[in-house]
C-alpha positions as CSV (number, residue, x, y, z in Angstrom):
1,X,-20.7,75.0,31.1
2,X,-19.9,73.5,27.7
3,X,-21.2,69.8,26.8
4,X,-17.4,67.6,26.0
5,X,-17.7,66.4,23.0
6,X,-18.4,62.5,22.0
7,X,-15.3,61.0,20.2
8,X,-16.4,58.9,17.4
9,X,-15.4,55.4,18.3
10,X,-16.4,52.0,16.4
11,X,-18.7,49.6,17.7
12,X,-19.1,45.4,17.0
13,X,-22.9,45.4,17.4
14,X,-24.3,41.5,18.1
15,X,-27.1,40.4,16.1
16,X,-28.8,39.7,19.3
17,X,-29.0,43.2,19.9
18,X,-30.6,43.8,16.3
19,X,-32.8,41.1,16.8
20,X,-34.3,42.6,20.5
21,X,-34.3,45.7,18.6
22,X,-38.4,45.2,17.9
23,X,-41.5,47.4,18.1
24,X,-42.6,46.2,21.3
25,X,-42.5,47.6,25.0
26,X,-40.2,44.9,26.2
27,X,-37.6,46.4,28.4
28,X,-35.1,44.6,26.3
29,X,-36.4,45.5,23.2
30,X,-36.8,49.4,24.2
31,X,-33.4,49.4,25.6
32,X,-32.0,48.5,22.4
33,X,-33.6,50.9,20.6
34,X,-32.3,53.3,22.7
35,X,-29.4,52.0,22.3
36,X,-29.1,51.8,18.4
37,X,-30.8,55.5,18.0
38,X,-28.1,56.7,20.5
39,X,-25.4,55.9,18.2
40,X,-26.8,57.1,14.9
41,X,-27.0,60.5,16.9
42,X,-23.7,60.2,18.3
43,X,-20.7,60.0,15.8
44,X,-20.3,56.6,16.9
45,X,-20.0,54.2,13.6
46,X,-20.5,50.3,13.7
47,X,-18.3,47.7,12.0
48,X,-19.6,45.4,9.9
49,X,-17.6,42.0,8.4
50,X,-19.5,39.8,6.1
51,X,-20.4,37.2,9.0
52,X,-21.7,39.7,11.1
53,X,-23.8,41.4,8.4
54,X,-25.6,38.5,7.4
55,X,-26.9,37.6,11.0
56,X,-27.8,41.3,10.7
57,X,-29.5,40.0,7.9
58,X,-31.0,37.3,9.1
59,X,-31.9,37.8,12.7
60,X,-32.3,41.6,12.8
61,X,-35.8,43.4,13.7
62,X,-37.4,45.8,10.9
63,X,-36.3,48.8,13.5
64,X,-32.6,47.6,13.1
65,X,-32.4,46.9,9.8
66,X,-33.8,50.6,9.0
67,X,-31.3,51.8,11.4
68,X,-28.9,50.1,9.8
69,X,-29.7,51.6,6.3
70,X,-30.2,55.2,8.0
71,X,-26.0,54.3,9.0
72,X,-25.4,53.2,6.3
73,X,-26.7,56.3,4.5
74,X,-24.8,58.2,6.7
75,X,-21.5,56.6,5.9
76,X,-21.4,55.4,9.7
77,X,-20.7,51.7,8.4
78,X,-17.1,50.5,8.8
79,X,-16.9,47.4,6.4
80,X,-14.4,45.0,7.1
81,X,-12.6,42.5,4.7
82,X,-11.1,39.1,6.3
83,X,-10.0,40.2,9.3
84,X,-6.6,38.9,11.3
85,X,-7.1,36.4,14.1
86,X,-7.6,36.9,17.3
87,X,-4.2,35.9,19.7
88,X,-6.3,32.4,21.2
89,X,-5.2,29.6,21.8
90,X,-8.4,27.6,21.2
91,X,-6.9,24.1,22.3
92,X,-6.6,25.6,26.2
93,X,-10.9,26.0,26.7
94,X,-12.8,22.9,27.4
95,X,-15.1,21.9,24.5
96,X,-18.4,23.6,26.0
97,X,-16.3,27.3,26.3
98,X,-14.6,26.5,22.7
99,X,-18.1,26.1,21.3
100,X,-19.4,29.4,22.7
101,X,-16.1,31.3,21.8
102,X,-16.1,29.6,18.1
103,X,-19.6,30.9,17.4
104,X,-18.5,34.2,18.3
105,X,-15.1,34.4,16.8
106,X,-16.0,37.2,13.8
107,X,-17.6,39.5,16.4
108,X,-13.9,39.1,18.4
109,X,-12.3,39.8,15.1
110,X,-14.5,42.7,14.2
111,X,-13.8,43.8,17.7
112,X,-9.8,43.2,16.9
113,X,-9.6,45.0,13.9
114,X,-11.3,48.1,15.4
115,X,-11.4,50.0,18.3
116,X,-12.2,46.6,20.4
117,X,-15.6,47.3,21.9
118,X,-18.8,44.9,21.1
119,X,-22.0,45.5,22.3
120,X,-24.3,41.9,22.9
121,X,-26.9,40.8,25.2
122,X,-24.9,37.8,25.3
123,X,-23.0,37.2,28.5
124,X,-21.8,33.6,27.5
125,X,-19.1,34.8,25.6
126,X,-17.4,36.8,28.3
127,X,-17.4,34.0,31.3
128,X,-16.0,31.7,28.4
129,X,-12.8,33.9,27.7
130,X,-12.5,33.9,31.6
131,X,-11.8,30.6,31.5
132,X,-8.2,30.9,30.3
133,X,-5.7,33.7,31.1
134,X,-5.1,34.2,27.5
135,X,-8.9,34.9,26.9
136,X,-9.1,37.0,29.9
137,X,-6.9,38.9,28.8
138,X,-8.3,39.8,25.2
139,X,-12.1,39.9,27.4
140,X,-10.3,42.4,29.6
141,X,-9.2,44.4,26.5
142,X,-12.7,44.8,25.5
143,X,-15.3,47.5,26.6
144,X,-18.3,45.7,26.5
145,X,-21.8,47.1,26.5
146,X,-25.0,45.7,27.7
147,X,-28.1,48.0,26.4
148,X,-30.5,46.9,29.0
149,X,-27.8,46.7,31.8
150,X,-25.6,49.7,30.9
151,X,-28.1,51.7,28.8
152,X,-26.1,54.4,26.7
153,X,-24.0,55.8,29.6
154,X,-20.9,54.5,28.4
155,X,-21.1,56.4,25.1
């Protein structure tokens, strides 16, 4: 029986991801290495806008910055100008869920302006679009992937 084969799909990687992304045997850490060398095997590609890139910068482990160049090498590195808004209406969440949403924003737009799937260890941002139907409704929109939680399955 023949293997189907992967469509090539862009994901919004986190920095929090990059940042678990370490040498150590933390089942967080391993899970997101797995994770990362999944996708450079796969024809997956990642999108990068220039907010997201420099917490890559910034935050990310020596293991995902060298995975990072290996995509890059591999032209697997969707860069992404200013990208359009996302449809919220930032006046409906209460102050603690605009913070949370706020400080996320360029992974939503990332997400947006691509095939709309992100991949964080974060779980803050998704309860605080629940808080309003028009954020549920752009969450909802979203495959989201957990490395530790959903491993690589939903590749």
């Amino acid at each position: 029986m023949k293997k189907k084969a992967k469509v090539s799909r862009v994901l919004v990687i986190d920095a929090c991801v990059a940042r678990a992304a370490g040498e150590n045997d933390h089942p967080e850490s391993s899970s997101c290495r797995t994770f990362l060398e999944s996708v450079l095997q796969i024809c997956h590609k990642v999108a990068m806008n220039k907010v997201i890139k420099h917490e890559w910068n910034t935050h990310g482990s020596d293991f995902s910055l060298l995975w990072l160049a290996a995509m890059t090498d591999k032209r697997k590195v969707v860069e992404l100008d200013e990208v359009a808004d996302v449809p919220l209406d930032m006046s409906r969440f209460k102050q603690n869920q605009k913070v949370v949403v706020e400080k996320d924003i360029h992974i939503l737009k990332a997400a947006h302006a691509t095939g709309s799937e992100i991949v964080t260890l974060d779980k803050k941002l998704i309860k605080a679009l629940g808080a309003t139907e028009e954020g549920m409704g752009l969450r909802d929109r979203i495959a989201w992937h957990h490395p530790v939680n959903d491993g690589v399955r939903k590749l």
